[in-house]
N, C-alpha and C positions, 0 to 999 in steps of 0.2 A: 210722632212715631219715630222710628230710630230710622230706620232708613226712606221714609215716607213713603216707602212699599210700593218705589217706582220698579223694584224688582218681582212683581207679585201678581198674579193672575191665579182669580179664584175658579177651580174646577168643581162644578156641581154633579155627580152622576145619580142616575137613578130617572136619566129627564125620558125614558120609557111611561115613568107611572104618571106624568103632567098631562098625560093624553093628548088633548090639542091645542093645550096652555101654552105659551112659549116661555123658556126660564126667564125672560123677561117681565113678560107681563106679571108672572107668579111673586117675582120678587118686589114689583111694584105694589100688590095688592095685600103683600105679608104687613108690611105698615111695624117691620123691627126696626126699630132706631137704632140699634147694635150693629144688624147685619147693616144697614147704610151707612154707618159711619165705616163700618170695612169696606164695603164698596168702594165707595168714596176717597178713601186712604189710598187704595191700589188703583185710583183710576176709573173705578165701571168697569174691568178688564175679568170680565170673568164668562165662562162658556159652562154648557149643562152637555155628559155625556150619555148616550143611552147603554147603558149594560148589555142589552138583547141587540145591539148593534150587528148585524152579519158583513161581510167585506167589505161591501162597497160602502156604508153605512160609516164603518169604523174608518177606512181612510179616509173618509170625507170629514170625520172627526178630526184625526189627528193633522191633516190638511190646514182644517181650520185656526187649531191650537200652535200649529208650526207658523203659520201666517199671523197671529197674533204675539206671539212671542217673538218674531221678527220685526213686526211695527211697534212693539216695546221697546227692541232693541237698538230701534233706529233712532225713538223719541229719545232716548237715553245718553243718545250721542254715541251710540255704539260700543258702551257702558253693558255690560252683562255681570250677573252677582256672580263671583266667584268666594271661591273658599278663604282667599286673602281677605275679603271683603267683610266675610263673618268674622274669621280673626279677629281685625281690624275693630270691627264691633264690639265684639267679645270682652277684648280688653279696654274700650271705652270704659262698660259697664262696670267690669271688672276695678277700674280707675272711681266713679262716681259712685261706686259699690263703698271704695275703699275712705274717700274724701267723705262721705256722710259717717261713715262709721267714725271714724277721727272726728269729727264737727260732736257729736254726739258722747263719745269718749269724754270731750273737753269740757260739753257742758255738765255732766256726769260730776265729773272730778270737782268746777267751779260748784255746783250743788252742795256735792259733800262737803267739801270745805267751806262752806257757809254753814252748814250744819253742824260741822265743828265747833265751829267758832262757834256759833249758840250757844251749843252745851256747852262748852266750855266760861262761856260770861254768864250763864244758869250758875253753873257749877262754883264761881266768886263770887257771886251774889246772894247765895245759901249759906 
């Protein structure tokens, strides 16, 4: 993965309808090799929020997700994803975007011109 999604923490809401499942246990027993492999990319760093959450509920959420995003912070070397960061990305992509295109161009071009040249020693040989 491109940034290996040390900057990434998955928020699940809806964890009202799990009843007295824990997003844990839920996502253990889902048995996705998709969602695990995201998991697993970001760390295991992910929290479930309840919707119906009322005060005290909901700062005890955003508490949690503040203190997670803090103990990322610190894993990270004190590294946080900033916008420079995407940039930075962006025109990786943008860069590997551009070198396959050229690689492909070139094999294009050698194609043809074998192709050429075919018909063209077709074409003496008639």
């Amino acid at each position: 993965t491109l940034f290996r999604s040390v900057h990434m923490i998955l928020l699940f809401t809806r964890k009202d309808d799990l009843e007295d499942e824990s997003i844990h246990d839920l996502l253990g027993h889902l048995g996705n090799k998709d969602l695990q492999k995201i998991l697993e990319t970001c760390g295991n760093r992910y929290l479930a929020f309840n919707n119906k959450a009322q005060q005290h509920e909901q700062e005890e959420q955003v508490s949690e997700l503040v203190a997670m995003i803090d103990r990322m912070v610190a894993k990270n070397g004190g590294n946080y994803f900033t916008n420079d960061l995407y940039v930075r990305a962006e025109d990786l992509i943008k860069k590997s975007e551009a070198e396959v295109m050229e690689e492909l161009k070139k094999e294009f071009e050698e194609k043809l011109k074998h192709e050429i040249h075919k018909i063209r020693l077709d074409r003496k040989s008639t």
